[in-house]
Gaussian input, Z-matrix of N, CA and C with variables (Angstrom, degrees):
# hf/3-21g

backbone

0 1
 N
 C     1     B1
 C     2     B2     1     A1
 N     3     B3     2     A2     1     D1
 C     4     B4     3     A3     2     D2
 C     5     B5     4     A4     3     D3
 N     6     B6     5     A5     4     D4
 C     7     B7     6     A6     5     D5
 C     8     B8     7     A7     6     D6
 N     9     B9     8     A8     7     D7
 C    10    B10     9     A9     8     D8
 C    11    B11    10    A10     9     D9
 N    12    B12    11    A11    10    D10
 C    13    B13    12    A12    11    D11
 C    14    B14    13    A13    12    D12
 N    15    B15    14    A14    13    D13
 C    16    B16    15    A15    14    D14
 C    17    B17    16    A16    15    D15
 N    18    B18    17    A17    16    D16
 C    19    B19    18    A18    17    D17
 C    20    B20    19    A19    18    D18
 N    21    B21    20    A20    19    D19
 C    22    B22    21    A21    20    D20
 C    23    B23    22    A22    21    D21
 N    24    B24    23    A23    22    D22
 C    25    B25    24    A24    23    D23
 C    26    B26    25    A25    24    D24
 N    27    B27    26    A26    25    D25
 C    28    B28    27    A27    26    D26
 C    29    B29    28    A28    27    D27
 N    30    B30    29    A29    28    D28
 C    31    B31    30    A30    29    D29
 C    32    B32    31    A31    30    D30
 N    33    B33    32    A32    31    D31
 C    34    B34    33    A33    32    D32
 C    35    B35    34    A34    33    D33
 N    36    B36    35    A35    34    D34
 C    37    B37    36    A36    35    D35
 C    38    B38    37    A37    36    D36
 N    39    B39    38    A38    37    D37
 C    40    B40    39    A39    38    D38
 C    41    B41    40    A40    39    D39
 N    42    B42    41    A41    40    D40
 C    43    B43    42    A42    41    D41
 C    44    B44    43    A43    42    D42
 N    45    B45    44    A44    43    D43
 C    46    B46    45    A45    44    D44
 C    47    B47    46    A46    45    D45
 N    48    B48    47    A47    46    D46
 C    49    B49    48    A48    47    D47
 C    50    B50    49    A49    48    D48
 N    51    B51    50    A50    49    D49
 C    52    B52    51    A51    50    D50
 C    53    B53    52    A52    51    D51
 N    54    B54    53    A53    52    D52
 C    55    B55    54    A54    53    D53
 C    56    B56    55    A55    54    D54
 N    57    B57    56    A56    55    D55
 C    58    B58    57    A57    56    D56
 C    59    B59    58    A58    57    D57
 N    60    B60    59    A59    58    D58
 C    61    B61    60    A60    59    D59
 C    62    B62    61    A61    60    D60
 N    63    B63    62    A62    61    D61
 C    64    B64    63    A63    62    D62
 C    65    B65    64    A64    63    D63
 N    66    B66    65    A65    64    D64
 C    67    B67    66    A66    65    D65
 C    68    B68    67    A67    66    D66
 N    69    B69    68    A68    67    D67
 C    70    B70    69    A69    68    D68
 C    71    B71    70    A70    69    D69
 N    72    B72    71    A71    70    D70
 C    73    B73    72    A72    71    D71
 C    74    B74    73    A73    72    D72
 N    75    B75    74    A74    73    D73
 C    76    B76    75    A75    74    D74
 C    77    B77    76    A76    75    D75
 N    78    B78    77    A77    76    D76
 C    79    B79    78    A78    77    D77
 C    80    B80    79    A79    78    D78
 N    81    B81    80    A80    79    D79
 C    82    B82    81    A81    80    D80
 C    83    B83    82    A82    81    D81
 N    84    B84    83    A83    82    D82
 C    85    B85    84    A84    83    D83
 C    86    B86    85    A85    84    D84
 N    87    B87    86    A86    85    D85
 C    88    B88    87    A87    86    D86
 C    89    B89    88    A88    87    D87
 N    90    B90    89    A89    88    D88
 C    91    B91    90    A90    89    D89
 C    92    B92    91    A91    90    D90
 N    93    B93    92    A92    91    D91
 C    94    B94    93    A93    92    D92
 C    95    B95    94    A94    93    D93
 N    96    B96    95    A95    94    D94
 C    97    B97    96    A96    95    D95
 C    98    B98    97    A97    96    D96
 N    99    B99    98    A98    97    D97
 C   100   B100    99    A99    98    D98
 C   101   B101   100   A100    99    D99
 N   102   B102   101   A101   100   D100
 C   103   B103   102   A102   101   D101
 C   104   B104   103   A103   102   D102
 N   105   B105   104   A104   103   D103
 C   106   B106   105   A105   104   D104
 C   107   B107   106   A106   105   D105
 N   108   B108   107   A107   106   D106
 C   109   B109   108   A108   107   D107
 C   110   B110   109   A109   108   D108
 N   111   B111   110   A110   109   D109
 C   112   B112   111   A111   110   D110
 C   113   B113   112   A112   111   D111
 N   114   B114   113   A113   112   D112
 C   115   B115   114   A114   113   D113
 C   116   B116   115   A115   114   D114
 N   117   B117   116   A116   115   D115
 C   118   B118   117   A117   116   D116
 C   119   B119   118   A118   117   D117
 N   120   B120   119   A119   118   D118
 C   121   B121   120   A120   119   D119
 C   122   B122   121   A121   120   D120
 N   123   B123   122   A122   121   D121
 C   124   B124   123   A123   122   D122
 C   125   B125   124   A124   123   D123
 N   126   B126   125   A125   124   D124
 C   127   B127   126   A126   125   D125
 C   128   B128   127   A127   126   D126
 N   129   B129   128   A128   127   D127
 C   130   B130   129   A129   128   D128
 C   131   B131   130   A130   129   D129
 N   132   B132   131   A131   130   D130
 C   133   B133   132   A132   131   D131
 C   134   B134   133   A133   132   D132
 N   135   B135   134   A134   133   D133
 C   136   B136   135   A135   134   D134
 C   137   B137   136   A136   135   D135
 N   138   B138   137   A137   136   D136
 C   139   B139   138   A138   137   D137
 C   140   B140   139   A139   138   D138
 N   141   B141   140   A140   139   D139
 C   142   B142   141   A141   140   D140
 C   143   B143   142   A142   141   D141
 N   144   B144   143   A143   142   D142
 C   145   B145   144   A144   143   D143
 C   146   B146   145   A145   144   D144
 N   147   B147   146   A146   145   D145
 C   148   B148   147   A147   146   D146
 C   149   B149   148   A148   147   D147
 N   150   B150   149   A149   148   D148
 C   151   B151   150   A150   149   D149
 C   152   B152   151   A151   150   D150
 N   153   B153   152   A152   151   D151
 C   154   B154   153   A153   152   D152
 C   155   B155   154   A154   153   D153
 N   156   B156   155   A155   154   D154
 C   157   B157   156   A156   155   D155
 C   158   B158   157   A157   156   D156
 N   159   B159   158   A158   157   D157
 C   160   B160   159   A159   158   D158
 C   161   B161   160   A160   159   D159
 N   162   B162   161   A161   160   D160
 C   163   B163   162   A162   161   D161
 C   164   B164   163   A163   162   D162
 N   165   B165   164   A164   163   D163
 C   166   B166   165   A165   164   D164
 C   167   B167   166   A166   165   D165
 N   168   B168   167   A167   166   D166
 C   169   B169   168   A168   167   D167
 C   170   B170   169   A169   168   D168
 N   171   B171   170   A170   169   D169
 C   172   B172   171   A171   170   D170
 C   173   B173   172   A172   171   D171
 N   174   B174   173   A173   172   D172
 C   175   B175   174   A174   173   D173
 C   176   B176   175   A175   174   D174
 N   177   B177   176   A176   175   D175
 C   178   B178   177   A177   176   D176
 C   179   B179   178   A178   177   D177
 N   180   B180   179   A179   178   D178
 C   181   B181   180   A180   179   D179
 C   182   B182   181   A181   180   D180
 N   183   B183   182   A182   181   D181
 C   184   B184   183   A183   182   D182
 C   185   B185   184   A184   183   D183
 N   186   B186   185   A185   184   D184
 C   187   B187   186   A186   185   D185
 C   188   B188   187   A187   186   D186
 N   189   B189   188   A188   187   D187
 C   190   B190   189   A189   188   D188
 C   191   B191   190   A190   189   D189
 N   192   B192   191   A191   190   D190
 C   193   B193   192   A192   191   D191
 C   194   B194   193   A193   192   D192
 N   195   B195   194   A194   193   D193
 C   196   B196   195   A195   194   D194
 C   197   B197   196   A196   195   D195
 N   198   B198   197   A197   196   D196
 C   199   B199   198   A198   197   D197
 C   200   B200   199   A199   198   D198
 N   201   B201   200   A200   199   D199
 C   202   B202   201   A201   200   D200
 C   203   B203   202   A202   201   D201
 N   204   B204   203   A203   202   D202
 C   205   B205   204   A204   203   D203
 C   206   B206   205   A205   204   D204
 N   207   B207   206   A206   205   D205
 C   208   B208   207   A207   206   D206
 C   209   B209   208   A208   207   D207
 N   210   B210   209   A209   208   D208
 C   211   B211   210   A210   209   D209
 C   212   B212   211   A211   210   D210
 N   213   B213   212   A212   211   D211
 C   214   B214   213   A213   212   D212
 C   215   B215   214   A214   213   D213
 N   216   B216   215   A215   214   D214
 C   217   B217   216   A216   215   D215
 C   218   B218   217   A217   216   D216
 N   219   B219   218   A218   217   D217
 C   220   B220   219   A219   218   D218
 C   221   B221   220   A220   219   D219
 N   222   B222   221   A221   220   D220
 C   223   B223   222   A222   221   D221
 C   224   B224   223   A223   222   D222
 N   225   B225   224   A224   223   D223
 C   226   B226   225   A225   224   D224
 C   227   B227   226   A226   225   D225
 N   228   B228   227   A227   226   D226
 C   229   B229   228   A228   227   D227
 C   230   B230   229   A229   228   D228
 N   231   B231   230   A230   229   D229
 C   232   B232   231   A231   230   D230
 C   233   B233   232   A232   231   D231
 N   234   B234   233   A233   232   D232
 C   235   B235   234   A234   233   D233
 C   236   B236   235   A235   234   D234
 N   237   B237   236   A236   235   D235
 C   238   B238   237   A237   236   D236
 C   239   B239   238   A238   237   D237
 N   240   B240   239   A239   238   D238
 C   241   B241   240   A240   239   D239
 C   242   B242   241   A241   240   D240
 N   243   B243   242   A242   241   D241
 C   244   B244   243   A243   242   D242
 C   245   B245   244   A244   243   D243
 N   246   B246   245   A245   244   D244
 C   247   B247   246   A246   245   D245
 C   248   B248   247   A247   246   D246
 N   249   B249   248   A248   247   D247
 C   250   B250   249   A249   248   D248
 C   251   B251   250   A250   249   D249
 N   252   B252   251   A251   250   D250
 C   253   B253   252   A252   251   D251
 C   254   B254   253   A253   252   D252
 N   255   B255   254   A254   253   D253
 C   256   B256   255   A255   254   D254
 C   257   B257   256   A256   255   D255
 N   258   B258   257   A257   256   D256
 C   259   B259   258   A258   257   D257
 C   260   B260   259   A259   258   D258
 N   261   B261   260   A260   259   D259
 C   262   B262   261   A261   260   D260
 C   263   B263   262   A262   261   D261
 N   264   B264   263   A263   262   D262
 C   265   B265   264   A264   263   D263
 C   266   B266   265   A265   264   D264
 N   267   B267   266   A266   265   D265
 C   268   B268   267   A267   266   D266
 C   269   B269   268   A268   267   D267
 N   270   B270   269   A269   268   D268
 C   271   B271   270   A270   269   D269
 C   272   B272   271   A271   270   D270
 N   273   B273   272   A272   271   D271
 C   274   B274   273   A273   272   D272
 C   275   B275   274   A274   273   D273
 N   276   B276   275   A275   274   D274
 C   277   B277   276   A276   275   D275
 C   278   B278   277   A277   276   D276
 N   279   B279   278   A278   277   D277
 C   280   B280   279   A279   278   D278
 C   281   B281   280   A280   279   D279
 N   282   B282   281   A281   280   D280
 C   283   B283   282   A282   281   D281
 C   284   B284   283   A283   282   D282
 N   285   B285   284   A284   283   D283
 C   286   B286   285   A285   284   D284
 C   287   B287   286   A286   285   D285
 N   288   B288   287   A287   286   D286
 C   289   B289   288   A288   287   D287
 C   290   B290   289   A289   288   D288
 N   291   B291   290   A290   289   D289
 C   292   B292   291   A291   290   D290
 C   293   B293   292   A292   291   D291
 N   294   B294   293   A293   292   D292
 C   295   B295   294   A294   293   D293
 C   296   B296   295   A295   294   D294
 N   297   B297   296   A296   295   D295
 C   298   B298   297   A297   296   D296
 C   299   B299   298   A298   297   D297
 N   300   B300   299   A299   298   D298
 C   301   B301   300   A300   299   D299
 C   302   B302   301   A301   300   D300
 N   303   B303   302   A302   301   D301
 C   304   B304   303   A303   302   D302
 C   305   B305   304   A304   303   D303
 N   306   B306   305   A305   304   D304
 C   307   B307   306   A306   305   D305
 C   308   B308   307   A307   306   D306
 N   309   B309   308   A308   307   D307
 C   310   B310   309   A309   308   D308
 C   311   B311   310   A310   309   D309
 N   312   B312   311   A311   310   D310
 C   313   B313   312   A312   311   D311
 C   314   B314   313   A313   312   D312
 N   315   B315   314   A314   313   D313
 C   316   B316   315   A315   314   D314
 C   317   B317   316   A316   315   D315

   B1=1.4318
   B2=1.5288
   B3=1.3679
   B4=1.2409
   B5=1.1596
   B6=1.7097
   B7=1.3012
   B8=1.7555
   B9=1.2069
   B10=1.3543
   B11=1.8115
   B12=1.2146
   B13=1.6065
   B14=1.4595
   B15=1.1927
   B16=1.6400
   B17=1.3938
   B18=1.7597
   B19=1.1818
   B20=1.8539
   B21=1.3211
   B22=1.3768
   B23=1.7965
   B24=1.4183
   B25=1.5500
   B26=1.9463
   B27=1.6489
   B28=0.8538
   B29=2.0765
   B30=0.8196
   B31=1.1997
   B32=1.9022
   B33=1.3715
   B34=1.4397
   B35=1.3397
   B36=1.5146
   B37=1.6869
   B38=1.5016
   B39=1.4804
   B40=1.2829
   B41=1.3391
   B42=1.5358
   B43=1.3394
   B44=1.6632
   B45=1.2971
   B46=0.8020
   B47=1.9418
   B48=1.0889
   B49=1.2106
   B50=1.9273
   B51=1.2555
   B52=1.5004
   B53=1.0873
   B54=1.3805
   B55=1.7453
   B56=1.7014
   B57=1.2218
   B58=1.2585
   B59=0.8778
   B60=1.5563
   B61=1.7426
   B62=1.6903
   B63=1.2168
   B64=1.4704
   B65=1.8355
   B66=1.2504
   B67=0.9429
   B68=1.4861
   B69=1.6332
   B70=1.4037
   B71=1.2558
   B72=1.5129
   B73=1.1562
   B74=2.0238
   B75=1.0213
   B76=1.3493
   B77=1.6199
   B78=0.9392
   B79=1.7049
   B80=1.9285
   B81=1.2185
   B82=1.4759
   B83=1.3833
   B84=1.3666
   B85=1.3784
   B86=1.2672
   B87=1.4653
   B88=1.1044
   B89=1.6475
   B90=1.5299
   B91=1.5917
   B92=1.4204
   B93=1.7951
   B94=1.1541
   B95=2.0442
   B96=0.9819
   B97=1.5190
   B98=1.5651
   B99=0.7918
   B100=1.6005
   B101=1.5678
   B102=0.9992
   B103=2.1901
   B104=1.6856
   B105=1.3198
   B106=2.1809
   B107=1.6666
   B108=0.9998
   B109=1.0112
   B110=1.9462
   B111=1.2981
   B112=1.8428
   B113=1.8711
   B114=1.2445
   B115=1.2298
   B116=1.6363
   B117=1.0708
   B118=1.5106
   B119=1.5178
   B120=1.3504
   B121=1.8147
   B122=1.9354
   B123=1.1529
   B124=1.4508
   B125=1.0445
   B126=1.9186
   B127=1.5089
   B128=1.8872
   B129=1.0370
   B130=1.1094
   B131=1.8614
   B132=1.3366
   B133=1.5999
   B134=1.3726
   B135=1.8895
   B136=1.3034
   B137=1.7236
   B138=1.3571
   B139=1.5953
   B140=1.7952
   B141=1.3577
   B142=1.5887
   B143=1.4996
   B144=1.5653
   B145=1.4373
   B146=1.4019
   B147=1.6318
   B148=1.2566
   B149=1.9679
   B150=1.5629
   B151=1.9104
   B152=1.6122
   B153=1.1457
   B154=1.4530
   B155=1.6193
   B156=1.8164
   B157=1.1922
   B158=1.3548
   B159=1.5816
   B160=1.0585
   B161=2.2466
   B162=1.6896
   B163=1.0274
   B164=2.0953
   B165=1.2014
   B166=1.5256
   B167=1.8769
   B168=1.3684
   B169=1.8959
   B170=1.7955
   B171=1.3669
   B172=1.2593
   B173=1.2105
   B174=1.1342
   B175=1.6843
   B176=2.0460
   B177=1.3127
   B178=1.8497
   B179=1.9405
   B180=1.3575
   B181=1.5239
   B182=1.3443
   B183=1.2103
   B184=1.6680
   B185=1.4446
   B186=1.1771
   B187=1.5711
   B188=1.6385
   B189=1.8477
   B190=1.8471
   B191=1.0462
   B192=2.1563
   B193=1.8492
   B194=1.1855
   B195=1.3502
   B196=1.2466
   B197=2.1321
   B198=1.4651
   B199=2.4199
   B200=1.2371
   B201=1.7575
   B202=1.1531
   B203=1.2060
   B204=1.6117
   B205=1.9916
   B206=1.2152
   B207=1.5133
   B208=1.2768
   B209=1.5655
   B210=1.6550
   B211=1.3095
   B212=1.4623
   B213=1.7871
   B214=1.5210
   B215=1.8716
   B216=1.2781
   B217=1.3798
   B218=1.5391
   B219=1.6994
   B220=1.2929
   B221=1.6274
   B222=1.5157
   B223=1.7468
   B224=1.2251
   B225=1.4327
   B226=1.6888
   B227=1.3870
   B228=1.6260
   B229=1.7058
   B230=1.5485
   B231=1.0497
   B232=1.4531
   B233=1.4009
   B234=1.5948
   B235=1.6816
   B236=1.8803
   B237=1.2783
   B238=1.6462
   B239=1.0637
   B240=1.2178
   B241=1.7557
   B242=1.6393
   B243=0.9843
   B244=1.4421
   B245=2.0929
   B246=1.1592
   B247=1.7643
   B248=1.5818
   B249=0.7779
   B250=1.8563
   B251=1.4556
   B252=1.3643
   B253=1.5218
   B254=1.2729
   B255=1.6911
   B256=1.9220
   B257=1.3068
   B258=1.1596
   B259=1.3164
   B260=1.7959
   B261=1.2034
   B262=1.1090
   B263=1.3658
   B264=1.3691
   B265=1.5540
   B266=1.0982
   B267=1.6345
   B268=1.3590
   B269=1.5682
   B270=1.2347
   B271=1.5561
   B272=1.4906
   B273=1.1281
   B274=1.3781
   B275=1.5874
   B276=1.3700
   B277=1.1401
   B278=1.8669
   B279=1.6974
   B280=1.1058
   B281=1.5466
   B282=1.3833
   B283=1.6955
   B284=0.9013
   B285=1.7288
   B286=1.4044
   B287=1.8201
   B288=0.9818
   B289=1.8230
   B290=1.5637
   B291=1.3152
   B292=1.6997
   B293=1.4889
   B294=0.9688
   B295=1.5037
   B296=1.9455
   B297=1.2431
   B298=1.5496
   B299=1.3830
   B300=1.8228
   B301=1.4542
   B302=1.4886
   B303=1.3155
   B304=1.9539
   B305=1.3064
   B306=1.3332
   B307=1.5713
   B308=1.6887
   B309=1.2635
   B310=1.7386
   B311=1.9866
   B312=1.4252
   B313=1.4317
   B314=2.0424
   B315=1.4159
   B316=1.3269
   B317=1.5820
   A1=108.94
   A2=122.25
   A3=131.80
   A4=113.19
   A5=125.60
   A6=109.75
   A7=92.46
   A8=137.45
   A9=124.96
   A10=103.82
   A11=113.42
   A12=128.27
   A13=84.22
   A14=105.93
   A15=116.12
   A16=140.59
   A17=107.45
   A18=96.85
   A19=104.49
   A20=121.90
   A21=101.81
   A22=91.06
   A23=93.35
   A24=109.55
   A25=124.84
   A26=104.39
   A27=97.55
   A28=103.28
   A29=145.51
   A30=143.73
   A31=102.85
   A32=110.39
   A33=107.90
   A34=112.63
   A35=116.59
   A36=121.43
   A37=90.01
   A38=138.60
   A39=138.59
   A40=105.22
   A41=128.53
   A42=119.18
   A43=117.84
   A44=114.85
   A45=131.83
   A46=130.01
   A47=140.72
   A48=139.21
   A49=109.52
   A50=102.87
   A51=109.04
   A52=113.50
   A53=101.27
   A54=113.65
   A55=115.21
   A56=123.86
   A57=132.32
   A58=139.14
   A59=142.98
   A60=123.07
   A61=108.63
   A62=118.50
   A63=108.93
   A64=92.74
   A65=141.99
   A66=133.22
   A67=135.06
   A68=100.56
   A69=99.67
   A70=108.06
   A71=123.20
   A72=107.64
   A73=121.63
   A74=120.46
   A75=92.79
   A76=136.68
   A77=113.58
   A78=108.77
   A79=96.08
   A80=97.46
   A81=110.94
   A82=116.07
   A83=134.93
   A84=137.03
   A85=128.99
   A86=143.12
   A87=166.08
   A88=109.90
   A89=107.76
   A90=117.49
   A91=119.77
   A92=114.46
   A93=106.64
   A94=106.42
   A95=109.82
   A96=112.69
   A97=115.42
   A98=140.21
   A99=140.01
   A100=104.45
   A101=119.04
   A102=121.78
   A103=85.01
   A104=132.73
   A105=98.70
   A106=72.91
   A107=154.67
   A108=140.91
   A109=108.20
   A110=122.68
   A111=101.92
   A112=92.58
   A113=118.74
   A114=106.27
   A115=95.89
   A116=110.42
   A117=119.93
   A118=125.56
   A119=103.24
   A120=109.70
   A121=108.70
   A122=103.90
   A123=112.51
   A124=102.60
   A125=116.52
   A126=122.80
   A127=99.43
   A128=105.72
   A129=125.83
   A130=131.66
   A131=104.51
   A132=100.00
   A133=102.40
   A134=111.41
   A135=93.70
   A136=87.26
   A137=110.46
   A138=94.93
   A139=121.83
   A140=94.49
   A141=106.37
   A142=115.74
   A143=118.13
   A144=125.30
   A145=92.71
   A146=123.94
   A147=133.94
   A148=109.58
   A149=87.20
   A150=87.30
   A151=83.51
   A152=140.89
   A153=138.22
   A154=117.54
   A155=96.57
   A156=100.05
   A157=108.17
   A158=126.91
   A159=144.20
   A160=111.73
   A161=95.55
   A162=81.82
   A163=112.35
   A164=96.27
   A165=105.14
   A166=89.45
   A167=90.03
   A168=99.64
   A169=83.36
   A170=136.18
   A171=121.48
   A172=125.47
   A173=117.07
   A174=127.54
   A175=105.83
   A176=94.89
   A177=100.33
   A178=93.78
   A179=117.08
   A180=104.97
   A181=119.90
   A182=97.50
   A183=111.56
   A184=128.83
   A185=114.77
   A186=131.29
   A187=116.01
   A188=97.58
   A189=103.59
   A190=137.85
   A191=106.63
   A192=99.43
   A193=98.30
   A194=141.01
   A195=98.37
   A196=112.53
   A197=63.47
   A198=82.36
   A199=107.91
   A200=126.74
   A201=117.49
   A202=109.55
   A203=101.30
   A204=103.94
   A205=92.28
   A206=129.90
   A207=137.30
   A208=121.87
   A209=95.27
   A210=115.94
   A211=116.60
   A212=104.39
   A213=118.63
   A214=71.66
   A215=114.33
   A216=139.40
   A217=124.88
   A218=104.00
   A219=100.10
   A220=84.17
   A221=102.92
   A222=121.28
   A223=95.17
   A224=95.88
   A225=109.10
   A226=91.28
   A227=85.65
   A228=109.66
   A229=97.33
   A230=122.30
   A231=122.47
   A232=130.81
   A233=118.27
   A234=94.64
   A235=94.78
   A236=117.03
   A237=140.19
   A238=104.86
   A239=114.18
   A240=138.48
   A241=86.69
   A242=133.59
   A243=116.22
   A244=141.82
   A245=89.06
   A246=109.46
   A247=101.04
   A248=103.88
   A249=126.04
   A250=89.18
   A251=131.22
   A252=116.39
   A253=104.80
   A254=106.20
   A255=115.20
   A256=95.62
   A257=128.50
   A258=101.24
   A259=107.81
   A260=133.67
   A261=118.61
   A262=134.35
   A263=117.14
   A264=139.37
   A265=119.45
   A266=129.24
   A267=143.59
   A268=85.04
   A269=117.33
   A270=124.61
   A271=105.09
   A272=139.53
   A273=146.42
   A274=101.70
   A275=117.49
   A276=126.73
   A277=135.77
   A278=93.39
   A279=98.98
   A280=111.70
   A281=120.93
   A282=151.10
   A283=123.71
   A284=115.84
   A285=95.11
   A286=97.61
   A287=114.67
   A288=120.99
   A289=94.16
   A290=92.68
   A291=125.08
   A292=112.86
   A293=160.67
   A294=151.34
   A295=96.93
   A296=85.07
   A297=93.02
   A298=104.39
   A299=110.54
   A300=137.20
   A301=101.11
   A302=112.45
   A303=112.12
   A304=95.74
   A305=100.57
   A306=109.82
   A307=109.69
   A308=115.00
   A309=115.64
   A310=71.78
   A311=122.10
   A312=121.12
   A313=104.26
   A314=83.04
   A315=106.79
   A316=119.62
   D1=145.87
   D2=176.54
   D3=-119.90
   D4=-172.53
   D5=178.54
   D6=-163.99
   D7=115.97
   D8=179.48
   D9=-130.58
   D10=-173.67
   D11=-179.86
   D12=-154.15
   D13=91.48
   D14=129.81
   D15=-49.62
   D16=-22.38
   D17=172.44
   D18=175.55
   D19=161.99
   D20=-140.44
   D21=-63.68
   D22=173.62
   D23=-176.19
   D24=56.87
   D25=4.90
   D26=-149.19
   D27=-118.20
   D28=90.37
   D29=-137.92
   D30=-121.44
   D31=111.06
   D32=172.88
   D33=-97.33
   D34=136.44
   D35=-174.43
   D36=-110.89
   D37=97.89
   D38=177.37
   D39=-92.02
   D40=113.94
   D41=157.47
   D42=-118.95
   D43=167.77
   D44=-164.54
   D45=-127.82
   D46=156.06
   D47=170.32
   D48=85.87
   D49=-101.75
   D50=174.62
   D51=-122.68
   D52=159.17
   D53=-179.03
   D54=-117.56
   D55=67.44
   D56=178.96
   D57=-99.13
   D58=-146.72
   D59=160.74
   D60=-78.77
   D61=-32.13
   D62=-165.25
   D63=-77.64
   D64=-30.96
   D65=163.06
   D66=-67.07
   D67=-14.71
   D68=175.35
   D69=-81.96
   D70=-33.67
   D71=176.46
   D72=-83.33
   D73=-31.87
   D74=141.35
   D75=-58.17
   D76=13.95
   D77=178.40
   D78=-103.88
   D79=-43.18
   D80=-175.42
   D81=-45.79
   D82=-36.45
   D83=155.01
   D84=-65.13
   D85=-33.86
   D86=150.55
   D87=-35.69
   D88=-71.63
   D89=168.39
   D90=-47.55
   D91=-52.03
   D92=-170.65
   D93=-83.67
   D94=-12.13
   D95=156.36
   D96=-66.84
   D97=-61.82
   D98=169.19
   D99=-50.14
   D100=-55.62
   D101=-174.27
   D102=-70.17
   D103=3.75
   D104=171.90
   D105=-110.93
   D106=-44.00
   D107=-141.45
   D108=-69.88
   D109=-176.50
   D110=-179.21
   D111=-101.34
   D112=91.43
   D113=168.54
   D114=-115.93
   D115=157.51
   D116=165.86
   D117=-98.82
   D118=-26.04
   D119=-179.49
   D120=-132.93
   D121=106.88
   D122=174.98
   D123=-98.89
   D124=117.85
   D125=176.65
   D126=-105.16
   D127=118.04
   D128=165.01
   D129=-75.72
   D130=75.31
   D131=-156.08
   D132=-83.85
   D133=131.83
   D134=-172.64
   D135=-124.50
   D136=26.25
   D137=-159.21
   D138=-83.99
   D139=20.73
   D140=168.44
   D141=-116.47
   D142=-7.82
   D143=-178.66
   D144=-52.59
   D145=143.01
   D146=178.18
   D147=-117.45
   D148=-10.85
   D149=-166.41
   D150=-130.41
   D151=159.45
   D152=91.44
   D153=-132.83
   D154=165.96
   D155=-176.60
   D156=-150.36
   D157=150.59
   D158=-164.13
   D159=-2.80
   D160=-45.59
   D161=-171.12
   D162=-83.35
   D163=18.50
   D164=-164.87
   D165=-96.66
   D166=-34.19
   D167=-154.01
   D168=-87.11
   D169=-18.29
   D170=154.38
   D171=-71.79
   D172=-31.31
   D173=177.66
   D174=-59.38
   D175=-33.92
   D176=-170.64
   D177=-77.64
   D178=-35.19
   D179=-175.46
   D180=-88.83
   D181=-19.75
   D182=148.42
   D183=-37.35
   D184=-75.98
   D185=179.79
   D186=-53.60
   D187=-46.29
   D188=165.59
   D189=-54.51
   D190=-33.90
   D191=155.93
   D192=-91.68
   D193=17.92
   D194=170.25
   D195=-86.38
   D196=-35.84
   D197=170.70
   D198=-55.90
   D199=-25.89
   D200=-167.47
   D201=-82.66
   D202=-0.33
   D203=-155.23
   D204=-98.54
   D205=-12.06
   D206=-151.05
   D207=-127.34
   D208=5.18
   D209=-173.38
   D210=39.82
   D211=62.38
   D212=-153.45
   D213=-107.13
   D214=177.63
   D215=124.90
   D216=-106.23
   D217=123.54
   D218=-166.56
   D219=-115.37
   D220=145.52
   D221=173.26
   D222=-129.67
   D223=148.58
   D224=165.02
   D225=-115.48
   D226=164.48
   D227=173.87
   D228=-127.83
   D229=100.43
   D230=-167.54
   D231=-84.10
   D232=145.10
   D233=179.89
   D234=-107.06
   D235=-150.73
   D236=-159.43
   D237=-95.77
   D238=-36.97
   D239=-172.71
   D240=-95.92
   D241=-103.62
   D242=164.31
   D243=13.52
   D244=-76.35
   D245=151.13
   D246=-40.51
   D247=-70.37
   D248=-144.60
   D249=-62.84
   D250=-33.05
   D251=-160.76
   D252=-97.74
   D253=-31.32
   D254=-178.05
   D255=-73.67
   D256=-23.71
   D257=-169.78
   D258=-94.12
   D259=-37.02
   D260=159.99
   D261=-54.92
   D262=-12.84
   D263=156.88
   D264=-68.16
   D265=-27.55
   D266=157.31
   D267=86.70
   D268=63.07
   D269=-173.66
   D270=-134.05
   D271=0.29
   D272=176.84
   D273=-50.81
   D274=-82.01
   D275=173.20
   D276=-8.35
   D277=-33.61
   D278=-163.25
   D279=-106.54
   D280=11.08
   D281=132.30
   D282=-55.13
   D283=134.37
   D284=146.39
   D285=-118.49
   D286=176.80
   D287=-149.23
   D288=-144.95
   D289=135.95
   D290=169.90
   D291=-84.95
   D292=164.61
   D293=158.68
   D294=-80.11
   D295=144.71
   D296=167.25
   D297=-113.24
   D298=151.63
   D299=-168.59
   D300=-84.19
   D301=115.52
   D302=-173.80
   D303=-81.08
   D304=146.28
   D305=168.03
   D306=-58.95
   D307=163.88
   D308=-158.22
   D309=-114.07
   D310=-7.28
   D311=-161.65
   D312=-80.36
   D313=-31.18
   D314=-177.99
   D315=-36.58

C-alpha cells in the first residue's frame, strides 16, 4: 500500500495485490488516517488489486460512510477483480469511479 497527495486536499490510498481480511485490516488504518485529516477527495486506487473478497468488498463500503460522514469524496480507481465482485454484490452504484490507465503491456 502507498499513500501520496498529488495535490492539495487530495490524498491517494494505492493498494495493491489482494483484498482480503488481513488486508482489510491494514487498509483500515490508512483510510481512517486520511478521512481525520482535511482532505476533500480520497482516491482509492485499486487498479492493481488481483483478489478480493467479501471481506475486501466490506472494507470499500466501509470507507464510503465513513467519507460520507466526513463530507469526503471517495473515488475508486477500479480493477476486473474489483468490478467483478461489486458488481455481483450489486454494489457498483454506490461508487463513483475514476477511469483506470490500461497497461500498454496488455
Amino acid at each position: 500500500m502507498r499513500v501520496f497527495q498529488p495535490g492539495e486536499g487530495v490524498v491517494v490510498v494505492q493498494v495493491e495485490g489482494e483484498l482480503d481480511l488481513a488486508a482489510r485490516n491494514l487498509l483500515t488504518g490508512p483510510l481512517n488516517e486520511q478521512l481525520e485529516a482535511a482532505v476533500t477527495v480520497l482516491v482509492l486506487d485499486l487498479s492493481h488489486v488481483t483478489f478480493i473478497n467479501s471481506e475486501g468488498a466490506a472494507a470499500l463500503v466501509e470507507a464510503r460512510r465513513l467519507a460520507e460522514g466526513r463530507r469526503t469524496e471517495l473515488v475508486l480507481v477500479s480493477s476486473r477483480a474489483v468490478d467483478r465482485l461489486l458488481r455481483l454484490l450489486e454494489l457498483t452504484g454506490r461508487f463513483n469511479y475514476a477511469a483506470r490507465e490500461e497497461s500498454s503491456a496488455r
